[in-house]
C-alpha positions as CSV (number, residue, x, y, z in Angstrom):
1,X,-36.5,7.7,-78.1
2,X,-34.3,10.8,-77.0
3,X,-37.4,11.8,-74.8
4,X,-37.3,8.4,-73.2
5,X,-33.3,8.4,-72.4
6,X,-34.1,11.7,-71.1
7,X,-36.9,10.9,-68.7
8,X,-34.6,8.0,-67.8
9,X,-31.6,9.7,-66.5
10,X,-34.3,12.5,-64.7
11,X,-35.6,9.2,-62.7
12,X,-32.7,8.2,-61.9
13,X,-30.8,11.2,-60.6
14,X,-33.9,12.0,-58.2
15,X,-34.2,8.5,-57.5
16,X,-30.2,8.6,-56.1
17,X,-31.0,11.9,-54.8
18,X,-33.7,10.6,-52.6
19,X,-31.7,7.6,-51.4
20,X,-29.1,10.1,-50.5
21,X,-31.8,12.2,-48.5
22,X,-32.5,8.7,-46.8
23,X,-28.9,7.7,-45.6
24,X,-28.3,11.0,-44.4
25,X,-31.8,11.0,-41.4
26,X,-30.4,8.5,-40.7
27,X,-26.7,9.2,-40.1
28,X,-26.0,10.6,-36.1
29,X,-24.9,13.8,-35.8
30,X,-20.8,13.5,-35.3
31,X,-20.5,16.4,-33.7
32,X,-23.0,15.5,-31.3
33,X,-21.4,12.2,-31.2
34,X,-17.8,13.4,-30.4
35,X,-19.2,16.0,-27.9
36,X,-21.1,13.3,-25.6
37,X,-18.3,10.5,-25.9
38,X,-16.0,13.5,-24.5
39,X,-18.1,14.5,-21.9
40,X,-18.8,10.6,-21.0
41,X,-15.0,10.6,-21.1
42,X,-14.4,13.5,-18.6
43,X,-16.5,12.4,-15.9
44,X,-15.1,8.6,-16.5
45,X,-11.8,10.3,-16.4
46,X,-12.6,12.1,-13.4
47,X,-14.8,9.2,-11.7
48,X,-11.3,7.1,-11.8
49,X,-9.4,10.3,-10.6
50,X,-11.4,10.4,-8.0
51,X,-11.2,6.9,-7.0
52,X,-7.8,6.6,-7.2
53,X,-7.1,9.9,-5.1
54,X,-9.5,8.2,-2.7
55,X,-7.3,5.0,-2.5
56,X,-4.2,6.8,-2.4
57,X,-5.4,8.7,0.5
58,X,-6.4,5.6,2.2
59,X,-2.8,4.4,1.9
60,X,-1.1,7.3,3.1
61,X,-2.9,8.1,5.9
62,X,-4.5,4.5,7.3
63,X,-7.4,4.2,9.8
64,X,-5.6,4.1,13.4
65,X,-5.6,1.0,14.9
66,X,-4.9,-0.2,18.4
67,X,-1.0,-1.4,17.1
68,X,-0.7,2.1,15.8
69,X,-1.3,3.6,19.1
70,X,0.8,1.4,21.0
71,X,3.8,2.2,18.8
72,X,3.0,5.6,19.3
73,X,3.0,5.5,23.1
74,X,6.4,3.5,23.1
75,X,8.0,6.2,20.7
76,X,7.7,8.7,23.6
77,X,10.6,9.1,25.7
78,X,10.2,7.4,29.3
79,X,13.9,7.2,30.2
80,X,16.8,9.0,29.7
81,X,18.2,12.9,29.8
82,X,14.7,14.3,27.7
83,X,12.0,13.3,30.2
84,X,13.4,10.6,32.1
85,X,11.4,8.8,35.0
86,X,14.3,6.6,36.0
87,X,17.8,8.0,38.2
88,X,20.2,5.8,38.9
89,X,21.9,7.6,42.1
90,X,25.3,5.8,43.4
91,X,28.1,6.3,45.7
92,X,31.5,5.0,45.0
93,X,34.6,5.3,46.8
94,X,37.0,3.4,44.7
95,X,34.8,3.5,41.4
96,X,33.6,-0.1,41.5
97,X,29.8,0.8,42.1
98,X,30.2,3.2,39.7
99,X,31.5,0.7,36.9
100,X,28.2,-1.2,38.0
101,X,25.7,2.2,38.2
102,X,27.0,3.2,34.6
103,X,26.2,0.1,33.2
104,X,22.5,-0.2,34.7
105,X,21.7,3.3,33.9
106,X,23.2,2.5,30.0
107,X,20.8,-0.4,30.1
108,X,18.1,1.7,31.2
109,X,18.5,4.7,29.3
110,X,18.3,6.3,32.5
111,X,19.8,9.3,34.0
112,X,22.7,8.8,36.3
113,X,24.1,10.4,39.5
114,X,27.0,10.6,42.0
115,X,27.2,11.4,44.9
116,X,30.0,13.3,45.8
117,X,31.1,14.2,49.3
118,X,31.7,17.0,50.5
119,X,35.2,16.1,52.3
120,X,36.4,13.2,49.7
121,X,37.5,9.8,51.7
122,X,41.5,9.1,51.4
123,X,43.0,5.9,51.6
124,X,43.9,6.2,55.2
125,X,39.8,7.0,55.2
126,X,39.0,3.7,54.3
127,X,41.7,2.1,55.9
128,X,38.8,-0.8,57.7
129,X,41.4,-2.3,59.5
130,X,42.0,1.2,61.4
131,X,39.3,1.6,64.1
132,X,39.7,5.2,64.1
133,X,40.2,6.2,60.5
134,X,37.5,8.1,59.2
135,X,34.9,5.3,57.7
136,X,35.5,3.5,60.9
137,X,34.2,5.9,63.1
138,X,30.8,6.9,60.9
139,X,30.1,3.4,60.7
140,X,30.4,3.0,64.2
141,X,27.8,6.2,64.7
142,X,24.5,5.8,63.1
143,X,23.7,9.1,63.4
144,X,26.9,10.4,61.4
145,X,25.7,12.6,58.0
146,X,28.6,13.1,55.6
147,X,27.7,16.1,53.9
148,X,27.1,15.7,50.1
149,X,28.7,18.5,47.7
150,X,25.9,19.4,44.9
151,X,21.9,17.8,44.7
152,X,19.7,16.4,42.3
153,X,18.1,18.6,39.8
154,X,14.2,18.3,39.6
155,X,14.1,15.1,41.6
156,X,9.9,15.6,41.5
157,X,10.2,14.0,38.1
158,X,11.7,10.8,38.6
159,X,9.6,8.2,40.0
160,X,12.1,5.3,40.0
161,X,15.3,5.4,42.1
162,X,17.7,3.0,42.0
163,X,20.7,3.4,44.5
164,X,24.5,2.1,44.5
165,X,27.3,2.1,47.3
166,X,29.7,-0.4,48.6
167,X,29.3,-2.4,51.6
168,X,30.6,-0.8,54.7
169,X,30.7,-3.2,57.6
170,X,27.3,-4.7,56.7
171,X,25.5,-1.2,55.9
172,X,25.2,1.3,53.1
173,X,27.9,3.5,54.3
174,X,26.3,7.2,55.8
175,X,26.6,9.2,53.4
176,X,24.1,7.5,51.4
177,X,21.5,8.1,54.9
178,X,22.2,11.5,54.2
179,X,21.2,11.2,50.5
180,X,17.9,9.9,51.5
181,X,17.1,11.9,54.0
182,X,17.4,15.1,51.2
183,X,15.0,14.2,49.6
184,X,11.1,13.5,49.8
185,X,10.6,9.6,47.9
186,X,6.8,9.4,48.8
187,X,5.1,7.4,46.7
188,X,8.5,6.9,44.7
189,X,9.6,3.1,43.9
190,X,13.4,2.8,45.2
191,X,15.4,-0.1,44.9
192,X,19.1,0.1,46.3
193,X,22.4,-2.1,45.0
194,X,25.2,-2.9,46.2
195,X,29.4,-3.8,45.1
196,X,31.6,-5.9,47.7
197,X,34.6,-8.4,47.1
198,X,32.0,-11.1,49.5
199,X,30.0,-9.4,51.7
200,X,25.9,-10.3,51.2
201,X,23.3,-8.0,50.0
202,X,21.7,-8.7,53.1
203,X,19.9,-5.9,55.0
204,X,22.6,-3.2,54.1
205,X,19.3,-0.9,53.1
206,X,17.2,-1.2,56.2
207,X,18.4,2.3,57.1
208,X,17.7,3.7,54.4
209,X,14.5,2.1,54.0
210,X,13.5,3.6,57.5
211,X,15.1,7.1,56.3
212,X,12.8,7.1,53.0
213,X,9.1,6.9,54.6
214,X,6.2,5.5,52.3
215,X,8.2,5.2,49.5
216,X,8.0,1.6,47.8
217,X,11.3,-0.7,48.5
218,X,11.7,-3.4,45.5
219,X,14.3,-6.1,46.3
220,X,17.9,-5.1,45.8
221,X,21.1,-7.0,44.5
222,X,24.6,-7.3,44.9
223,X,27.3,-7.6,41.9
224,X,31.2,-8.1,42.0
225,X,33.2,-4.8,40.6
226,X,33.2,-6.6,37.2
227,X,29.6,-7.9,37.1
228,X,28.6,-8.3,33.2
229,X,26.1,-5.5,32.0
230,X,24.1,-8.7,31.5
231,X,24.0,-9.8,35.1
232,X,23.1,-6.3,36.3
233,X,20.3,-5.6,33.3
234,X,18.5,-9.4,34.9
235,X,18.1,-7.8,37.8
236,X,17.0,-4.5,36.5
237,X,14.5,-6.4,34.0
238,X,13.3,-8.5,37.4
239,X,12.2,-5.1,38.9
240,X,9.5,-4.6,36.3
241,X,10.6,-1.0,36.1
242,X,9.9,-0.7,32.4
């Protein structure tokens, strides 16, 4: 009986031990388990790095599109001091063309200048009622040319020119013939304006239009001394100068 208990226990210790044996072939390897999940990891890690580097760099820097251009082009300067292609040029005895000049050039974003002369006009100067005071007799002379003190700087850039003076007996006054005549306007756009209490625009730039060669005339406009910015921007905006 002792040899039988004996045998018994033998059997079943090799029988557990070979069930053991058993579970263990067919266990997987951890390690090896652990090392491939981690490597699946990384590259799924990186696949989605990847991808979302990918996308971010899509955001940040988008395809160009035609919009993107335009905007681009408009955010360059074409008016003003840094590049401009617009001068507003004005002459103004008793400052009312220049209250009208500053407010087109402001409107504009163009540059601005006066024109100063030489031998500055007095009172008695403009004294219209006195046939012999000085604006008398140049208007009465075409071929009078006040002299201008100072000149444009680099007027090869500008290819708009937009000039102001009061109405002198129907006419730009001289002065502003001697302007023109300074200068070479081929193939520039000009466009003159003009202040008076009543007078008409009329054909107050026909001399200067003569003086200023193949140079293209737009039509001009005349304002009151107080004419809103408003009123003086339509007519800019009418000129298609922008």
């Amino acid at each position: 009986m002792k040899m039988k208990k004996i045998l018994t226990i033998v059997l079943a210790v090799v029988t557990a031990l070979s069930l053991a044996a058993c579970t263990g072939e067919n266990k997987p390897d951890e390690n090896s388990s652990d090392t491939g999940s981690s490597q699946n990891g990384t590259d799924n890690s990186q696949t989605q790095d990847n991808s979302a580097a990918s996308s971010g760099s899509e955001k940040e820097q988008p395809a160009e599109t035609p919009d993107s251009k335009h905007d681009d082009s408009q955010a360059e300067p074409v008016s003003g001091a840094d590049g401009s292609k617009v001068l507003v040029v004005y002459f103004s005895a008793t400052n009312n063309t220049e209250s009208v000049a500053q407010k087109l050039a402001d409107g504009l974003g163009a540059d601005i200048y006066e024109i100063v002369p030489m031998q500055p006009y007095t009172d008695e100067d403009l004294d219209h009622g006195n046939s012999k005071s000085r604006s008398s007799v140049e208007m009465d002379d075409p071929s009078v040319r006040p002299e201008i003190s100072g000149t444009v700087e680099n007027m090869d850039q500008y290819e708009v020119v937009l000039m102001g003076y009061p109405i002198w007996w129907g006419e730009a006054p001289r002065i502003m013939s001697t302007f023109v005549e300074s200068y070479d306007f081929s193939g520039k756009t000009l466009a003159a304006f003009c202040t008076s209490a009543s007078s008409e625009f009329g054909s107050s730039d026909s001399a200067l239009r003569d003086a200023a060669g193949t140079a293209i005339w737009l039509d001009g406009r005349r304002f009151s001394a107080g004419a809103p910015a408003e009123d003086v921007m339509e007519w800019a905006d009418g000129l298609g100068i922008n």
